[in-house]
C-alpha positions as CSV (number, residue, x, y, z in Angstrom):
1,X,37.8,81.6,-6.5
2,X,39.4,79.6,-8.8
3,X,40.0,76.7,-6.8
4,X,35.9,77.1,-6.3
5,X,35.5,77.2,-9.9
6,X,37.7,73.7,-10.7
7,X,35.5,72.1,-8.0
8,X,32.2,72.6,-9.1
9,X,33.4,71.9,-13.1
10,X,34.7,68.8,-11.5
11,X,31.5,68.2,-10.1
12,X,29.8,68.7,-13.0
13,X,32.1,66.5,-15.1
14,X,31.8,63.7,-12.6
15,X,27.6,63.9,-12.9
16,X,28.1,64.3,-16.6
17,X,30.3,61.3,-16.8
18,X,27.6,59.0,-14.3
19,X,24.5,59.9,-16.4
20,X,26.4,58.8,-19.7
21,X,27.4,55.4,-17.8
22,X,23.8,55.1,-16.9
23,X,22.4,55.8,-20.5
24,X,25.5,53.3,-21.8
25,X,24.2,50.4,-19.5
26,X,20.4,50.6,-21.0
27,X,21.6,51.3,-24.2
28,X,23.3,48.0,-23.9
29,X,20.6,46.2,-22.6
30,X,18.1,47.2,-24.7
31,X,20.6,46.6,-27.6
32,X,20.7,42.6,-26.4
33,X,16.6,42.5,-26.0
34,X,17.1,43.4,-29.9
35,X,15.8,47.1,-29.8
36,X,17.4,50.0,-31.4
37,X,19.0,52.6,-29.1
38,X,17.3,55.5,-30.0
39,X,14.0,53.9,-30.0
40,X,12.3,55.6,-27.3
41,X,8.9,53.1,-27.8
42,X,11.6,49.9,-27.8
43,X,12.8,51.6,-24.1
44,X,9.2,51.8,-23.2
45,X,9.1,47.5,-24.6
46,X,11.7,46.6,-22.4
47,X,10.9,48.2,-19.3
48,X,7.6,46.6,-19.7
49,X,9.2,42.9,-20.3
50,X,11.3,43.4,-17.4
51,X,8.4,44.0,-15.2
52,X,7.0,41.2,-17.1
53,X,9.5,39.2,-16.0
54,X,9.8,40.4,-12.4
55,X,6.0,39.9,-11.8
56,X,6.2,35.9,-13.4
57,X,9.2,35.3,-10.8
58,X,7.3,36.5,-7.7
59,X,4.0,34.6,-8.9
60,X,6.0,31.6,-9.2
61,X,7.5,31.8,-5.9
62,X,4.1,32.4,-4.4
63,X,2.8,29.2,-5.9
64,X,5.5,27.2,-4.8
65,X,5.1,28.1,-1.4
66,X,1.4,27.4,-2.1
67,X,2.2,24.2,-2.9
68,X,4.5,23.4,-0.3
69,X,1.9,24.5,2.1
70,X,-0.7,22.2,0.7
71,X,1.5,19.2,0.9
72,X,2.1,19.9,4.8
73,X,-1.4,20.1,5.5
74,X,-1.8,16.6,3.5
75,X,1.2,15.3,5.3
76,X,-0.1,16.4,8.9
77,X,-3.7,14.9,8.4
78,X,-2.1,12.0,7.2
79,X,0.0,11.7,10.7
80,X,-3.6,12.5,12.3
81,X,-5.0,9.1,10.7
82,X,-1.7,6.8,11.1
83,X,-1.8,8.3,15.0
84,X,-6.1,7.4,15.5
85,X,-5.0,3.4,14.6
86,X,-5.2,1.0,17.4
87,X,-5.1,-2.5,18.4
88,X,-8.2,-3.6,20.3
89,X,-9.9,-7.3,22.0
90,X,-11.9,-9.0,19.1
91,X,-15.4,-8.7,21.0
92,X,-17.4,-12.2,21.5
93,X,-19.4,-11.7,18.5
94,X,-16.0,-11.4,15.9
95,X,-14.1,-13.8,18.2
96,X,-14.6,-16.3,15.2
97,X,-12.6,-14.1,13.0
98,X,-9.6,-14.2,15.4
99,X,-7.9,-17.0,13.7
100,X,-4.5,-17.7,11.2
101,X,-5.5,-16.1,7.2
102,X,-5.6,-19.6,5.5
103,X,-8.8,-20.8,8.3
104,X,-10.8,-17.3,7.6
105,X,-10.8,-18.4,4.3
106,X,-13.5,-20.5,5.8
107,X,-16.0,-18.1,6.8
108,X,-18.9,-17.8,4.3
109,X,-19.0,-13.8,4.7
110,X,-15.2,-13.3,4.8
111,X,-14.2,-15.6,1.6
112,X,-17.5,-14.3,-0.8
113,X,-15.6,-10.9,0.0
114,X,-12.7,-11.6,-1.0
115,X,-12.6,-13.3,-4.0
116,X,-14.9,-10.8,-5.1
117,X,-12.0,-8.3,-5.1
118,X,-9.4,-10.6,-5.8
119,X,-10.7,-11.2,-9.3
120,X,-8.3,-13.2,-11.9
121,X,-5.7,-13.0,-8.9
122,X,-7.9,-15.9,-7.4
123,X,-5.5,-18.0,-9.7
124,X,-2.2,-17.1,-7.7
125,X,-2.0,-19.8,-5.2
126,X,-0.6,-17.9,-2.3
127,X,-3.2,-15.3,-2.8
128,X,-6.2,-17.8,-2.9
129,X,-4.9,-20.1,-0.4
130,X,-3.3,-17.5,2.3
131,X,-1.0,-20.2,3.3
132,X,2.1,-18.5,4.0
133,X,3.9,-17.2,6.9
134,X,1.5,-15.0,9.1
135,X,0.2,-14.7,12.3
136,X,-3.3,-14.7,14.2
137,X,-6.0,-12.1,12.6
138,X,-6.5,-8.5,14.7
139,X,-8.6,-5.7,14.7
140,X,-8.2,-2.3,14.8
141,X,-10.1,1.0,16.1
142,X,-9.9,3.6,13.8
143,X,-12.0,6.7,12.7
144,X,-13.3,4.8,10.1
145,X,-15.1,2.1,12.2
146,X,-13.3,-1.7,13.8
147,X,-11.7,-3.6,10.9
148,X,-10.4,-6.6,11.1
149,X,-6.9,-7.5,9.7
150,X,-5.6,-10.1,7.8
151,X,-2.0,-10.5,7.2
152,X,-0.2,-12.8,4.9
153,X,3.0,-12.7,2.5
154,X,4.3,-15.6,-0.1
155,X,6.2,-18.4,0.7
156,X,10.4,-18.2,0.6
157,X,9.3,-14.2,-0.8
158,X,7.9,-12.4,2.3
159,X,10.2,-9.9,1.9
160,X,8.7,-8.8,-1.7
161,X,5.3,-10.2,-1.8
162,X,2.9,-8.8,1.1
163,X,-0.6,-8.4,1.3
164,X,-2.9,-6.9,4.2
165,X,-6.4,-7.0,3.6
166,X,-8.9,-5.2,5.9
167,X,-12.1,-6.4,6.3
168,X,-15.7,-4.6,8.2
169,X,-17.2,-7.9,10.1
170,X,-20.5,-5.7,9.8
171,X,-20.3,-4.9,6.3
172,X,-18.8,-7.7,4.7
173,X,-16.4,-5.1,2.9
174,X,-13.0,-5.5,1.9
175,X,-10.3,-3.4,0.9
176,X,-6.8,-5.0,0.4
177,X,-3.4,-4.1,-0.1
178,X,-1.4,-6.0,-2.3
179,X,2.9,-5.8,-2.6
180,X,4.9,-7.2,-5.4
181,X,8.4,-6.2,-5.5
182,X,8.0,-2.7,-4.3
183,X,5.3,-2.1,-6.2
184,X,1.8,-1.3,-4.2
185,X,-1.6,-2.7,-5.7
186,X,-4.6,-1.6,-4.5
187,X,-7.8,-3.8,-4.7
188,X,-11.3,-3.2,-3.5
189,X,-11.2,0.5,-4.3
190,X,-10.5,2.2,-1.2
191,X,-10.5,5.4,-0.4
192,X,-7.4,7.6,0.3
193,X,-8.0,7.2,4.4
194,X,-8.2,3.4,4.2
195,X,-4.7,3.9,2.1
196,X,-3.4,5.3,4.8
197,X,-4.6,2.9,7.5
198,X,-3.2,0.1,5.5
199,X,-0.1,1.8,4.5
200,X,0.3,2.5,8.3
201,X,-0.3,-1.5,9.5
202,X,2.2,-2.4,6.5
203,X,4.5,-0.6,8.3
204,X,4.3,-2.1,11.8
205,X,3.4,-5.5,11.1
C-alpha cells in the first residue's frame, strides 16, 4: 500500500516537474522575442510569429524549386534547338554564297546587310574587311529556316576576337555574333532562338 502510494506521488512529481520544464522553455523564449512572461496576449504574439516564420520558410522553398524548375525547362528547349542545327549542300541558287568571308563581302545583298548592322564598327578593319583566318561559308538547316554562315576571327587574336554572322539568302537579314575578350556582342537584334543557334555554331566551329 504504501509502496503504491510512493509510486503514484512519484508519478505525479515526475509530470509536475515535466510541465514546469515545458512552461520554463516558453517562458524563455517568449522572454528573448521581448514579451513578458505572464503576458498571455504576448504568448498568443509569438505563437503567431512563429507560424509566421514557418509559413515564409516553406513558401520560399516552394519558389526555389519553382525556379529551379523553370530553368530546366529553359535549359532542355535550349538542348532541343542546339540538337535541330545541321550542316546542309548550298543549293545551286546560294552556291554563290559558298565562298571565303572577305569575297562575300562582294555580294550586293550580303554587304548592304551587313554594314547595316555593323554600324560605327564598319571602322574596325578586321570587322569591315573579314580578312582573317576562316574557312569557306556554310549553311545550316534549322527550325528557323536555311542560314548561311559566315565565320571570321582577327588576325594574331583568333583566340579573343570571333565573330559569326548568320545571314537568310531570301531575306537579306542578318544577325551576328560578335566576341571580344570573353565578352559576347550581339548585333542585328536577334531573337533568343537565333542566340542559341549562334551560340551553338561558336561552339563547334
Amino acid at each position: 500500500m504504501f509502496t503504491t502510494c510512493s509510486k503514484q506521488w512519484q508519478g505525479k512529481q515526475e509530470r509536475w516537474h515535466m510541465r514546469r520544464k515545458k512552461k520554463i522553455a516558453i517562458t524563455v523564449l517568449c522572454s528573448k522575442m521581448g514579451i513578458m512572461n505572464n503576458n498571455k496576449m504576448g504568448l498568443f504574439r509569438a505563437l503567431l510569429l512563429l507560424i509566421f516564420l514557418l509559413c515564409g520558410c516553406i513558401a520560399s522553398s516552394v519558389a526555389q524549386e519553382s525556379d529551379q524548375s523553370l530553368s530546366n525547362i529553359n535549359k532542355q528547349k535550349n538542348v532541343l534547338h542546339q540538337e535541330d542545327v545541321k550542316y546542309v549542300p548550298f543549293p545551286n541558287e546560294f552556291k554563290k554564297y559558298e565562298v571565303y568571308p572577305w569575297e562575300v563581302l562582294k555580294l550586293p545583298d550580303f554587304n548592304k546587310s551587313y554594314q547595316a548592322i555593323l554600324g560605327t564598327r564598319i571602322k574596325e578593319r578586321w570587322l569591315r574587311r573579314l580578312d582573317g583566318p576562316s574557312t569557306l561559308n556554310k549553311m545550316i538547316a534549322t527550325p528557323q529556316g536555311n542560314f548561311i554562315v559566315v565565320n571570321s576571327c582577327k588576325q594574331h587574336y583568333c583566340d579573343t576576337h570571333v565573330i559569326i554572322i548568320l545571314f537568310n539568302p531570301v531575306t537579306a537579314q542578318s544577325w551576328t555574333l560578335l566576341v571580344e575578350e570573353e565578352k559576347i556582342i550581339w548585333l542585328g537584334n536577334p531573337d533568343d532562338n537565333m542566340k542559341v543557334l549562334m551560340k551553338k555554331i561558336l561552339k563547334i566551329t
